[in-house]
N, C-alpha and C positions, 0 to 999 in steps of 0.2 A: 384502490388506486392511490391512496394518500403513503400508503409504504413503498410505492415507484416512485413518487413525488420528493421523501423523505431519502432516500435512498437514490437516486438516478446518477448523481456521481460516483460511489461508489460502485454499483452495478456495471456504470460502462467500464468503468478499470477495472475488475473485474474482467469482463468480458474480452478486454483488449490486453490484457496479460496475461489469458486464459490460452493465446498464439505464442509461438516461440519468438515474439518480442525481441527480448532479451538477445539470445544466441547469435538472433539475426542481425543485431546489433553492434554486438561484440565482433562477428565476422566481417564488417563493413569496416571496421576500424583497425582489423591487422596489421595494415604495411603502416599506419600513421601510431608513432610509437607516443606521438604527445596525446594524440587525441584517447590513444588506450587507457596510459595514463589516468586523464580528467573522467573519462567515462567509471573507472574503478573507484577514482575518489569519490564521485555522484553517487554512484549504486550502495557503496560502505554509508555513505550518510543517507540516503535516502533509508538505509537497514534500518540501522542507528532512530534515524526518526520515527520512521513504522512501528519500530519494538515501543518506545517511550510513548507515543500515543493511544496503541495497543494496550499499556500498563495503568495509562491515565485513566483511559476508558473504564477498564475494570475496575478497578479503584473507587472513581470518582460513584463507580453503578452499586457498591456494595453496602454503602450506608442508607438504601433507600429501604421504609418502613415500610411501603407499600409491595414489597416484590411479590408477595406470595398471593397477592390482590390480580396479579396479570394469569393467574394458572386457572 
């Protein structure tokens, strides 16, 4: 249970992205050309941040002396 604990935000997004979210989204915002707009700028930066996080992670996990201690 400590990895649902350690994990549980992750997980629900996850879960909650895992539905066509997104599309659903995007089709609510058609006739409103501002709102399409703002929605693109969020989702390109929202990438933008996911990737560089994603990068950090890795990074940050690969000078650990211990890795081959978890197998």
């Amino acid at each position: 249970m400590f990895i649902i604990k350690d994990y549980f935000w992750i997980i629900l997004f996850a879960i909650v992205l895992s539905f066509p979210v997104v599309p659903n989204l995007r089709k609510r915002f058609e006739g409103k050309e501002e709102l399409c707009r703002i929605y693109d700028a969020v989702i390109g930066i929202l990438v933008i941040v996911l990737f560089i996080w994603a990068i950090t992670f890795a990074v940050v996990g690969q000078n650990n002396p211990f890795a081959y201690a978890n197998f």
